[in-house]
TORDO-776764 format. One record per residue (C-alpha): residue number from 1; z, x, y. Coordinates in steps of 0.25 Angstrom, whole numbers, plus 2048, in hexadecimal, padded with zeros to 3 digits. Layout:
# TORDO-776764
<NUM; <Z; X; Y>>
...
//
This chain:
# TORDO-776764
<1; <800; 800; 800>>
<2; <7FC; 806; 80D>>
<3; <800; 803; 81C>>
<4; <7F7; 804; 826>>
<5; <7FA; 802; 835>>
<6; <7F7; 7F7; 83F>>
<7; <7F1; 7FF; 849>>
<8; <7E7; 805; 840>>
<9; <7E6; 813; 844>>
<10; <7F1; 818; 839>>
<11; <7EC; 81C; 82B>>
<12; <7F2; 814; 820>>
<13; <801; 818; 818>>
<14; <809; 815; 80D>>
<15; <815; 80B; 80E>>
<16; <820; 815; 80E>>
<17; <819; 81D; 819>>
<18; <819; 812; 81F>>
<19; <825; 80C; 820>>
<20; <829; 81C; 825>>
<21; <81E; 81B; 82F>>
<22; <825; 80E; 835>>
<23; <819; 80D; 840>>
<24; <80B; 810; 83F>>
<25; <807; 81F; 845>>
<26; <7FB; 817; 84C>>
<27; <808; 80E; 851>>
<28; <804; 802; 848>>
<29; <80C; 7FB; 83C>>
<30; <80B; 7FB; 830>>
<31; <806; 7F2; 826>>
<32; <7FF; 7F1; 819>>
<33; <7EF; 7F6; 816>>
<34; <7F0; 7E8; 80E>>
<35; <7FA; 7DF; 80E>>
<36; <802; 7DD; 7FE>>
<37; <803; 7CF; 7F8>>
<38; <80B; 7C8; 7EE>>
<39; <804; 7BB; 7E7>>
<40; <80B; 7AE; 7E7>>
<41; <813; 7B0; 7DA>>
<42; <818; 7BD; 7E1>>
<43; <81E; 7B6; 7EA>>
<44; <824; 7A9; 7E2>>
<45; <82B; 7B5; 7D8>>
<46; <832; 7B9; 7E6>>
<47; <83E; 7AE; 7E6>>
<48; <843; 7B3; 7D9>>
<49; <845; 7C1; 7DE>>
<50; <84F; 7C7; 7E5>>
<51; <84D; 7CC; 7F3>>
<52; <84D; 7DB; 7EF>>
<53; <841; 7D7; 7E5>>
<54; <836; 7D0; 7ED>>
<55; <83A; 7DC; 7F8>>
<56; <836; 7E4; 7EF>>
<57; <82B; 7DE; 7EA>>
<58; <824; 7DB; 7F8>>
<59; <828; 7EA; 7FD>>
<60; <822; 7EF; 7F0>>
<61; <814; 7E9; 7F5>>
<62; <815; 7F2; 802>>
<63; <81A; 7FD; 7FC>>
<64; <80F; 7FE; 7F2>>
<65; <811; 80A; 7E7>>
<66; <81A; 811; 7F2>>
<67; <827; 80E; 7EE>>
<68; <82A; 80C; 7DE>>
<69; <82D; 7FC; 7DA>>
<70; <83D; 7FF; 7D3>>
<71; <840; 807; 7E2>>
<72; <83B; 7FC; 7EA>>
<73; <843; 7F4; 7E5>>
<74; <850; 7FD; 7E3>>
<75; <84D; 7FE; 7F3>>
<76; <84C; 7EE; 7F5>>
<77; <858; 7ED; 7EC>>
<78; <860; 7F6; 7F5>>
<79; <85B; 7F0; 802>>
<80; <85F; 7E3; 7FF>>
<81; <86C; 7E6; 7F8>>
<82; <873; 7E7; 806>>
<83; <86F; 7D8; 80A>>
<84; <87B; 7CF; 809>>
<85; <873; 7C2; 802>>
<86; <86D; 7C3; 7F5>>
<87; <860; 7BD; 7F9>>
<88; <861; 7C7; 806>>
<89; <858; 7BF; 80D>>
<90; <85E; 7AE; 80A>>
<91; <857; 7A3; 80D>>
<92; <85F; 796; 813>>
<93; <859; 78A; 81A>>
<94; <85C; 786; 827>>
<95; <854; 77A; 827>>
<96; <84C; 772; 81D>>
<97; <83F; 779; 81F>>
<98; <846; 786; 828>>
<99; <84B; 792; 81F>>
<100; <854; 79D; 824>>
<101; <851; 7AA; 81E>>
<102; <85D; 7B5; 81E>>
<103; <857; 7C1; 822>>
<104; <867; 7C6; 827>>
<105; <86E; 7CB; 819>>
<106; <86D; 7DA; 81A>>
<107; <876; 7E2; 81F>>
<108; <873; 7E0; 830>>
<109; <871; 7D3; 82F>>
<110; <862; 7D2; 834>>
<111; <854; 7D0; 82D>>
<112; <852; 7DF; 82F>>
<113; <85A; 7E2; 824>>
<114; <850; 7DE; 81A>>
<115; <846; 7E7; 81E>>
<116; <84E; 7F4; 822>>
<117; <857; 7F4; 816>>
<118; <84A; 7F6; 80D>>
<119; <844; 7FF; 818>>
<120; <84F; 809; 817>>
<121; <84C; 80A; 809>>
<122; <83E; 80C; 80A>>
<123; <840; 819; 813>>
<124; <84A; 81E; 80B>>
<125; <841; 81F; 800>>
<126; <834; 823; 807>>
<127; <83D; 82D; 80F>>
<128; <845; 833; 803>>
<129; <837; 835; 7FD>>
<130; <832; 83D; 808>>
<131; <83F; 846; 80C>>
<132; <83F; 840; 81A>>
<133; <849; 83A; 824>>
<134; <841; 830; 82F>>
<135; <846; 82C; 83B>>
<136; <846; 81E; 83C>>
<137; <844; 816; 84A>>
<138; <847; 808; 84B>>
<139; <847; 7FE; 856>>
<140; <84D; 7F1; 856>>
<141; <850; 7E4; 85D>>
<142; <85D; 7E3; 856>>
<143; <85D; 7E3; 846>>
<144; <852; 7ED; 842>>
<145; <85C; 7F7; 847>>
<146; <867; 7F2; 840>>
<147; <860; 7F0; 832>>
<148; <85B; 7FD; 833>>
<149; <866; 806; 836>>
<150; <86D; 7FF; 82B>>
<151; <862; 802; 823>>
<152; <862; 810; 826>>
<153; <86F; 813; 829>>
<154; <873; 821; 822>>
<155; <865; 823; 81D>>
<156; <860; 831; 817>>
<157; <853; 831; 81C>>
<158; <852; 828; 829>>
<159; <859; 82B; 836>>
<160; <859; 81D; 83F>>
<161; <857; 81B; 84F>>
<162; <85A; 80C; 852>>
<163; <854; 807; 861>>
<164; <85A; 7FA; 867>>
<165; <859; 7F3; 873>>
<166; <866; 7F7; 87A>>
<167; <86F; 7E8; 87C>>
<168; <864; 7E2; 876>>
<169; <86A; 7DF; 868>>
<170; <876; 7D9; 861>>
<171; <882; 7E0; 860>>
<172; <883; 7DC; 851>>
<173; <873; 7E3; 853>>
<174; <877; 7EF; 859>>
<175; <883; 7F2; 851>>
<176; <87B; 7F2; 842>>
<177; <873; 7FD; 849>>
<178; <87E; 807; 851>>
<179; <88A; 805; 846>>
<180; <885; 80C; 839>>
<181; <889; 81B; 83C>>
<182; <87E; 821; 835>>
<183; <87A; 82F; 839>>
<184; <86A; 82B; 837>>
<185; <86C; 81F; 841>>
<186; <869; 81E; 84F>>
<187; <86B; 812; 857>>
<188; <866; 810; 867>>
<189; <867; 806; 870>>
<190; <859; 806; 879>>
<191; <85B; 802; 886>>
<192; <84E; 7F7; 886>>
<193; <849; 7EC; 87C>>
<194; <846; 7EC; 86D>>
<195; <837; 7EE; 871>>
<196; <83D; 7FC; 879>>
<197; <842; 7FF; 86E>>
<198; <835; 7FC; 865>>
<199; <82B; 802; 86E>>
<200; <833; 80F; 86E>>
<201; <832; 810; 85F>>
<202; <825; 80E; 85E>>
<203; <823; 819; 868>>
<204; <82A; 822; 85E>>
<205; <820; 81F; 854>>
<206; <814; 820; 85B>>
<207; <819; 830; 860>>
<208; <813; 838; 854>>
<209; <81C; 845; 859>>
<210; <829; 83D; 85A>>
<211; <825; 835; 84E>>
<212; <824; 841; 846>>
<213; <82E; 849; 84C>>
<214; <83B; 83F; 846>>
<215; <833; 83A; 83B>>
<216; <833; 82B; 841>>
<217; <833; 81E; 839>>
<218; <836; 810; 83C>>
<219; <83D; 803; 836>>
<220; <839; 7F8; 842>>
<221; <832; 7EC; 83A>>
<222; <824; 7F7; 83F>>
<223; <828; 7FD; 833>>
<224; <821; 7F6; 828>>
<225; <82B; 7F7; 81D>>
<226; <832; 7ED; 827>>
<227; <82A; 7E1; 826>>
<228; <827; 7E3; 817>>
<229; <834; 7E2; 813>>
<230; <836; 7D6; 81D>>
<231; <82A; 7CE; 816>>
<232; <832; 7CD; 809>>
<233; <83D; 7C3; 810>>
<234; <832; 7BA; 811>>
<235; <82D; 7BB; 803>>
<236; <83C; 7B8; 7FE>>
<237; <83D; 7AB; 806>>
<238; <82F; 7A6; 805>>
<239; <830; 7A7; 7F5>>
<240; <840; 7A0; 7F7>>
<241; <839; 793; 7FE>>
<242; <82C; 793; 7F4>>
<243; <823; 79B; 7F7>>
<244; <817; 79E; 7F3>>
<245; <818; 790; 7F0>>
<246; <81D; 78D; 7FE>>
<247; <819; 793; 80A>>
<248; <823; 797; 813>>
<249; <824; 799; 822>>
<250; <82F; 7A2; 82B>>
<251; <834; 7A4; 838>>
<252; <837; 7B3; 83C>>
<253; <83E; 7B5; 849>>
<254; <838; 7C2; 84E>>
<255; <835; 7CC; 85A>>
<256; <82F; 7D7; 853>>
<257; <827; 7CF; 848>>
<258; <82B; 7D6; 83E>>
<259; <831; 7CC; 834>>
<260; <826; 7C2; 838>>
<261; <81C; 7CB; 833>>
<262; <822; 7CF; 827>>
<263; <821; 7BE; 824>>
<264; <813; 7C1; 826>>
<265; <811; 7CE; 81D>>
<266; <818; 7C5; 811>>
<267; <80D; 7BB; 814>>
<268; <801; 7C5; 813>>
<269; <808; 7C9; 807>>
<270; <805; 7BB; 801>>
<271; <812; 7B2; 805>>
<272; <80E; 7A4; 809>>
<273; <814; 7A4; 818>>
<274; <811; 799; 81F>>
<275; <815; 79C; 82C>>
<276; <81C; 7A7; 834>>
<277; <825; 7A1; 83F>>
<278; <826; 7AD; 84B>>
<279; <834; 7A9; 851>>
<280; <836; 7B2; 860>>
<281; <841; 7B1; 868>>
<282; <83E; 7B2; 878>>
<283; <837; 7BF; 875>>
<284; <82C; 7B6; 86F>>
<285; <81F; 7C0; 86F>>
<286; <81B; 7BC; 861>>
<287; <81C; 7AD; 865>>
<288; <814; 7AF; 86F>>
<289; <80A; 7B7; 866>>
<290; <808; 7AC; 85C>>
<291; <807; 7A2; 866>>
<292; <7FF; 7A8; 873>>
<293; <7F9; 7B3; 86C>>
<294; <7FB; 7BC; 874>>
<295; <806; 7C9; 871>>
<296; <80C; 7CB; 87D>>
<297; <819; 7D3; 87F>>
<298; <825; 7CD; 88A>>
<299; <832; 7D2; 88E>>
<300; <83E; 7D2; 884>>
<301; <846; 7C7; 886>>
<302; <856; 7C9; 880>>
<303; <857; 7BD; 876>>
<304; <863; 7BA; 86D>>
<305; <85A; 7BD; 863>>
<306; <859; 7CC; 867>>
<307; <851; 7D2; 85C>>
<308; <846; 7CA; 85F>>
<309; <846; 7CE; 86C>>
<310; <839; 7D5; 86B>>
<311; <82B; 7D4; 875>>
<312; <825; 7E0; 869>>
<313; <822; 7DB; 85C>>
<314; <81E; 7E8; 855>>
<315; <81A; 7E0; 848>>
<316; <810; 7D7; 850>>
<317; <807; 7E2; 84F>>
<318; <807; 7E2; 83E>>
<319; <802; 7D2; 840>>
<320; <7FA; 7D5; 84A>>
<321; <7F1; 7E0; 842>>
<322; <7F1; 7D6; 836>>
<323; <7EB; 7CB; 840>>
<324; <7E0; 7D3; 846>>
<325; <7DC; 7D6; 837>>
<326; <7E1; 7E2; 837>>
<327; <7DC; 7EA; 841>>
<328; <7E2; 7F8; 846>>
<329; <7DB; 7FA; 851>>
<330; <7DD; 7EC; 858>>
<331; <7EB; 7EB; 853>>
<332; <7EE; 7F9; 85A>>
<333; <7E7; 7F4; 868>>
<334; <7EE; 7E7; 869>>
<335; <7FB; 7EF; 867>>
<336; <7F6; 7FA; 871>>
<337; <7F4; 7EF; 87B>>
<338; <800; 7E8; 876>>
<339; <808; 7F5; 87A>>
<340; <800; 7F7; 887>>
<341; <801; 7EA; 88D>>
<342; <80C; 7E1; 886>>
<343; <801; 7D6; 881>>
<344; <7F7; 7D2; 879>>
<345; <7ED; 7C6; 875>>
<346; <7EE; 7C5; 866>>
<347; <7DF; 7C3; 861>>
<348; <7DC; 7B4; 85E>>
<349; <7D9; 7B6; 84F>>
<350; <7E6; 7BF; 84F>>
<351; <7EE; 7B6; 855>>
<352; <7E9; 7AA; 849>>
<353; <7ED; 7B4; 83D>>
<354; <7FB; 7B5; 846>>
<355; <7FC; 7A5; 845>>
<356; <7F7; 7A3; 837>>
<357; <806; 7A9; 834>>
<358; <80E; 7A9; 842>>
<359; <812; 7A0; 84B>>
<360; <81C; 7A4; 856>>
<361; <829; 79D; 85D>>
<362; <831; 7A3; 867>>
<363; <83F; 79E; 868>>
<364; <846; 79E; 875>>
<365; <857; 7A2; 876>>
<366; <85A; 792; 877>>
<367; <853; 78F; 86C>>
<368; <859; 79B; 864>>
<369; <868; 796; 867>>
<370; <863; 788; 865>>
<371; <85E; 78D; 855>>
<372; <86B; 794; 853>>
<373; <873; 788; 857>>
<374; <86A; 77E; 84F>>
<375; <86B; 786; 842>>
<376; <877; 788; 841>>
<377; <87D; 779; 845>>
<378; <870; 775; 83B>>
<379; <872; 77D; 82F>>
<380; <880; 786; 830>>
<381; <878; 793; 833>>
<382; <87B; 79D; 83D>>
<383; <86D; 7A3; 842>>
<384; <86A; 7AF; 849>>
<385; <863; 7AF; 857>>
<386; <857; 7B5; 850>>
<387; <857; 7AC; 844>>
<388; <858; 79F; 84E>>
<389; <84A; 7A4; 854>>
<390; <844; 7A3; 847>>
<391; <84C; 796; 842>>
<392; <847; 790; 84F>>
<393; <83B; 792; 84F>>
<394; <839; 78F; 83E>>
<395; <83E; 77E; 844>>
<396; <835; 77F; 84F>>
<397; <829; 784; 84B>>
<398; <82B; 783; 83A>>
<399; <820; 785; 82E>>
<400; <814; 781; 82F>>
<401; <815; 776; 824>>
<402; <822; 76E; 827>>
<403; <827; 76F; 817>>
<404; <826; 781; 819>>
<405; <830; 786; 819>>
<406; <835; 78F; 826>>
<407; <83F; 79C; 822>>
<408; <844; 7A1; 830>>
<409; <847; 7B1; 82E>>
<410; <856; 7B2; 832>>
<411; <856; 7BF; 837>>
<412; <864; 7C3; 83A>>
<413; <872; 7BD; 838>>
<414; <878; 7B6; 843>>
<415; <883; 7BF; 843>>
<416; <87A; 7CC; 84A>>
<417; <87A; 7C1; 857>>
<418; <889; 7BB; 857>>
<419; <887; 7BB; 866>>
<420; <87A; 7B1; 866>>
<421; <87C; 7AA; 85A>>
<422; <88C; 7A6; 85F>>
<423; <888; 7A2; 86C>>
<424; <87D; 797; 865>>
<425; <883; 794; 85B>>
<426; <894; 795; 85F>>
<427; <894; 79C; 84F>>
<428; <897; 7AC; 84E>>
<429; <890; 7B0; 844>>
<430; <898; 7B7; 839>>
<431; <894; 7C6; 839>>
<432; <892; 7C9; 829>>
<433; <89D; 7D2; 823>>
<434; <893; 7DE; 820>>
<435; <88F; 7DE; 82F>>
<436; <89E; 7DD; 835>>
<437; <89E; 7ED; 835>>
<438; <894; 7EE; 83E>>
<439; <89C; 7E9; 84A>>
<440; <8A8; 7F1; 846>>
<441; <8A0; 7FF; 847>>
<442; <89F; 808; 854>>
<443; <890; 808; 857>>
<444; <887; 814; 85B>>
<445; <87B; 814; 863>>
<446; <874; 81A; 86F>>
<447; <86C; 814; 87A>>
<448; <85F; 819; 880>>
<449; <855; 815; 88B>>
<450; <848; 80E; 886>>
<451; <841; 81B; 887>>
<452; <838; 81F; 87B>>
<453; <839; 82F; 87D>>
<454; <848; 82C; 880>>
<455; <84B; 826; 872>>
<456; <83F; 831; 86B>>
<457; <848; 83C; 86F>>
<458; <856; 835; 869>>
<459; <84E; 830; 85C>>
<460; <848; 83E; 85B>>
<461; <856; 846; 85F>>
<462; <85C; 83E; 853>>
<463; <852; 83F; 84A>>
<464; <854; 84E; 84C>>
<465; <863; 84D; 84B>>
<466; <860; 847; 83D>>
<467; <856; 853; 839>>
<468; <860; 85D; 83B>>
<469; <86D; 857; 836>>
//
């Protein structure tokens, strides 16, 4: 299985090179020569495995002959071992036709979890192979960061720098990220926005000399290990409600379109999706997309839904290469221009592909507290600010067929936002036992301007700390 990358200029790798690589030297993505699939009684024989299982069967597809069958699995085994549900990702229904989907079980209490766990795994063993130690560079709007210093906490072979946007997160947020105490762990607080922070490490990638120099990789859902292991969550609950008997439809709350477009690499891979419901907050760029066609980038508005607080969606770029059948060059002039000017008009036969799978809602601050409000007094359940973006949006919009049923992607437990989620609801949510420490333990972390060669220098100065220790 090779990879080639969305901007067509960089030559084709294997899928361990490139899950190192993270981005593209030609600052593309990612993605398969030819997408994998699974026929439909693939798919049916997924709702009696365990979770562990259909990951490793759908990362096995991805991975090719790369990685032997028994130590794909010994690594899915292991990822999913620290989750606190047996099922890892549950199913429960909200409302007759409304599914809720716990993506909160792992040990930071955010969908991130999923992916990162087995992410870590993979470098360790591509890593270990090779005699190398990366340095690995990671923005995040709140819970990437979290999920992958957990992740990588005391690693062999990886040292971490974390970028967040300073006051811009939850304290529950920051705290998974600056409480570890691990040696090969770095957390900075940058004093700008989430897409600051996401500009500047694409910056890092696309400067061959630094890039070399610390031997950089990257773990942001651009790195396409990322969104592989995201698409099997959606396989687990389609086969729970029936399919491939039953199409299924879902509601992703989003800002970096990450998550929605792994629900869109399960359906290339053969799963009856009927629908892929985009849920924004006030930072509604994808909305606006589907519905304008037109990608046009505004200011970062501060939400109580912080990690979707996002003008930048770095994964939009993955669709929008499959949309335009495929092709490098206009893919890398669209984002060129993207870069240069803040906007672009999505070509109208694009734009139709988009909407054959997408359609779009943004969802205000009201309507959020109103969502956490209703669900809880409706059905007991204690939502999260970014959940009740994509539960309101799920009643509001719905499946295309009235009798489909809608699973809404809950993305964190209420308990990471205890300040948004008391004020709506007049419930503080109970923080779980295995997170209680984070709030006990000093924190470390510095602060940094929004300055690329600024935040090259300390990424570099550590990088070299770690050479020589």
């Amino acid at each position: 299985m090779n990879y080639v990358s969305t901007r067509g200029a960089s030559p084709a790798i294997g899928f361990l090179d490139a899950v190192l690589a993270g981005l593209a030297p030609d600052g593309g993505l990612y993605v398969p020569e030819v997408w994998p699939s699974f026929a439909p009684d693939e798919i049916a024989g997924f709702a009696a495995m365990s979770y562990a299982e259909v990951a490793a069967k759908v990362l096995g597809r991805f991975a090719g002959d790369e990685i032997p069958s028994d130590v794909l699995s010994k690594m899915t085994a292991e990822a999913y071992a620290s989750f606190a549900h047996p099922a890892v990702t549950p199913l429960t229904q909200l409302y007759p036709t409304v599914w809720q989907m716990e993506l909160f079980h792992g040990p930071t209490l955010a969908f991130k979890d999923v992916a990162m766990q087995l992410l870590a795994r993979l470098y360790d063993y591509a890593l270990a192979a090779q005699g190398r130690t990366m340095t690995i560079i990671a923005a995040t709007s709140g819970d990437t960061g979290g999920a992958a210093v957990e992740a990588f906490r005391g690693a062999r072979h990886a040292r971490m720098v974390v970028l967040f946007p300073d006051g811009r997160i939850s304290e529950v947020q920051r705290r998974f990220m600056t409480t570890t105490g691990d040696a090969n762990v770095r957390a900075v607080a940058v004093q700008g926005t989430f897409d600051d922070c996401q500009t500047i490490v694409k910056a890092m990638f696309q400067d061959d000399d630094f890039r070399q120099e610390v031997d950089l990789s990257g773990v942001n859902s651009i790195n396409w290990a990322r969104i592989a292991a995201q698409s099997v969550y959606y396989f687990t609950a389609a086969a729970a409600l029936g399919a491939p008997a039953r199409a299924v439809s879902f509601a992703v709350p989003t800002g970096n379109f990450g998550d929605a477009f792994a629900g869109y690499v399960a359906k290339q891979m053969g799963l009856p999706i009927e629908r892929i419901i985009v849920a924004t907050n006030g930072n509604d760029i994808l909305a606006r997309m589907l519905q304008e066609g037109r990608y046009a980038k505004g200011s970062v508005l501060a939400t109580q839904s912080p990690a979707m607080d996002i003008q930048i969606a770095s994964n939009f770029e993955r669709l929008y290469f499959e949309c335009v059948r495929r092709d490098g060059a206009e893919t890398a002039r669209a984002f060129k221009a993207f870069n240069e000017t803040g906007g672009i008009t999505i070509p109208a036969e694009a734009l139709a592909t988009m909407r054959q799978t997408f359609i779009g809602m943004g969802v205000d601050e009201a309507q959020t507290t109103a969502t956490i409000i209703s669900t809880f007094t409706e059905t007991g359940q204690l939502i999260d600010p970014h959940t009740a973006v994509g539960v309101c949006a799920a009643q509001r919009i719905g499946a295309v067929q009235p009798t489909t049923p809608v699973v809404v992607l809950a993305t964190a437990h209420a308990a990471k936002f205890p300040e948004a989620v008391t004020e709506a609801a007049g419930v503080a949510p109970v923080l779980p036992l295995k997170a209680k420490g984070v709030a006990e333990r000093d924190e470390v972390y510095d602060r940094l301007p929004a300055d690329s060669d600024k935040i090259k220098a300390y990424v570099r100065a550590f990088a070299a700390q770690g050479m020589t220790s």
